[in-house]
N, C-alpha and C positions, 0 to 999 in steps of 0.2 A: 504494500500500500504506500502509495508515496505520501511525500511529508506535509503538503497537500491535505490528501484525504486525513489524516492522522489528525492536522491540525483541524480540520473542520468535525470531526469525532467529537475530538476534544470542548469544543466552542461550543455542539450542540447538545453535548452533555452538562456543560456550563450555565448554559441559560437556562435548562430544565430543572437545573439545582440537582443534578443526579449524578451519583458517583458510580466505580466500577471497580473491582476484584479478579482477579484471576486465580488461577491454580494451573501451573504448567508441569508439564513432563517433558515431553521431547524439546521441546522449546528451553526448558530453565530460566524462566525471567524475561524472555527477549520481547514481551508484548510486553509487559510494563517498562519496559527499555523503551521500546519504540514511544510509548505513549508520553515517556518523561524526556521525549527531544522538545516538546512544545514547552513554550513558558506558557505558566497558569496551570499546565496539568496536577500541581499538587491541589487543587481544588474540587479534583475531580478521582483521579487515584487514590484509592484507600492504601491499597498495598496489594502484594501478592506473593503465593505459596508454591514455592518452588519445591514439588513432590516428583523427581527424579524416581526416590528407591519406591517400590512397591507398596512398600512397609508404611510408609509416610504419603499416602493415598487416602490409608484407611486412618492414621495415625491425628494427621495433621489436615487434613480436607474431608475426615468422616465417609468416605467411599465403603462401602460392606463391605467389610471381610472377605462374608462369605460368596460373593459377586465375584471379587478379586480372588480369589480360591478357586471359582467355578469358571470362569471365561477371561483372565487373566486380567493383563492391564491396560489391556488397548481393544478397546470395544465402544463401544455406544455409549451404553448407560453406563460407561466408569466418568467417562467424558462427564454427562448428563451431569453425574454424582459427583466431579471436581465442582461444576459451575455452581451446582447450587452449597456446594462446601464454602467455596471463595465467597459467594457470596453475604452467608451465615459467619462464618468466621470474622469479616472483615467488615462486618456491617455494611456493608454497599448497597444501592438500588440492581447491580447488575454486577452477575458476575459470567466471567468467561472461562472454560474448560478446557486443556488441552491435553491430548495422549496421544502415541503416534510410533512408528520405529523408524527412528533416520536411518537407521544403517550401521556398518553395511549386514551385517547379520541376520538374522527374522527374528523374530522375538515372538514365545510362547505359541509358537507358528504361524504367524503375519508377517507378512513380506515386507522387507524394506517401503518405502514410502507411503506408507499408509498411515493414515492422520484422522483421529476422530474430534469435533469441535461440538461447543455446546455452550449458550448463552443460558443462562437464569437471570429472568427481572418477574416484575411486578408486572401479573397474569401472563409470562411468555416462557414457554420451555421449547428449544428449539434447537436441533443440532444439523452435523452434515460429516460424510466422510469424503473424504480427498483421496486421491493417488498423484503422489511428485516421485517420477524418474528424479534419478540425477544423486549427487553428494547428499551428506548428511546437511552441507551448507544449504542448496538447493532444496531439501523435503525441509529442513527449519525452515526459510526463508516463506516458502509459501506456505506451511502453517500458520507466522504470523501471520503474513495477509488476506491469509482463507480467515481466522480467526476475527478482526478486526473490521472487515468484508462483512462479517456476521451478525457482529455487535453493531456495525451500523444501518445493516438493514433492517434489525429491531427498535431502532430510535425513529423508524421513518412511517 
């Protein structure tokens, strides 16, 4: 998403008086990164939970256990279950979810670039998978902006 869009994200989450949360996996942080290139963005970012290990899915963003037991960590509703974690956690109006396997390995049998995203606000559950050929750079990179892409077509 260019800086651009980011910034006008940003602005229109500003004027709504509505903040935003995340919970990344494959990503680690990089949507609250992207978000915190704008000035003003801390009026809008609560924070976010950067849940890499498994463990800290269910730990630290409340994702079931036994979900993450039964269909690992890159699925749907683990996604689903980040956003509405980020969101509970960090008091936000909206929170955003990410899971996904960069690379280059599979992970719990998912192919590299596969990316599951998932917005939580107020009356909206909404998600989407992705497929990014390419580097770990490449499948992060367009997680951000499929993510972001998400979140702002729930503000619309």
């Amino acid at each position: 998403m260019p800086g651009e869009e980011v910034a006008a994200l940003v602005a229109t989450l500003r004027e709504r008086g509505e903040t935003v949360a995340t919970a990344e996996s494959l990503t680690a942080g990089l949507v609250c990164g992207a978000l915190t290139t704008v000035p003003g963005s801390s009026a809008v970012l609560r924070g976010g939970l950067v849940v890499y290990a498994t463990d800290l899915k269910a730990g630290l963003a409340g994702v079931d256990a036994g979900l993450l037991a039964t269909v690992g960590a890159v699925h749907a509703e683990v996604a689903a279950q980040l956003a509405a974690g980020a969101r509970r956690t960090c008091g936000a109006t909206w929170g955003l979810g990410l899971t996904g396997v960069a690379g280059p390995d599979p992970q719990d049998g998912v192919a590299p670039g596969t990316v599951y995203l998932a917005v939580s606000g107020p009356g909206t559950e909404t998600g989407r998978k992705i497929r990014r050929d390419g580097d770990r750079h490449a499948v992060r990179g367009a997680a951000v902006r499929a993510g972001l892409h998400l979140l702002a077509g729930c503000l619309r």
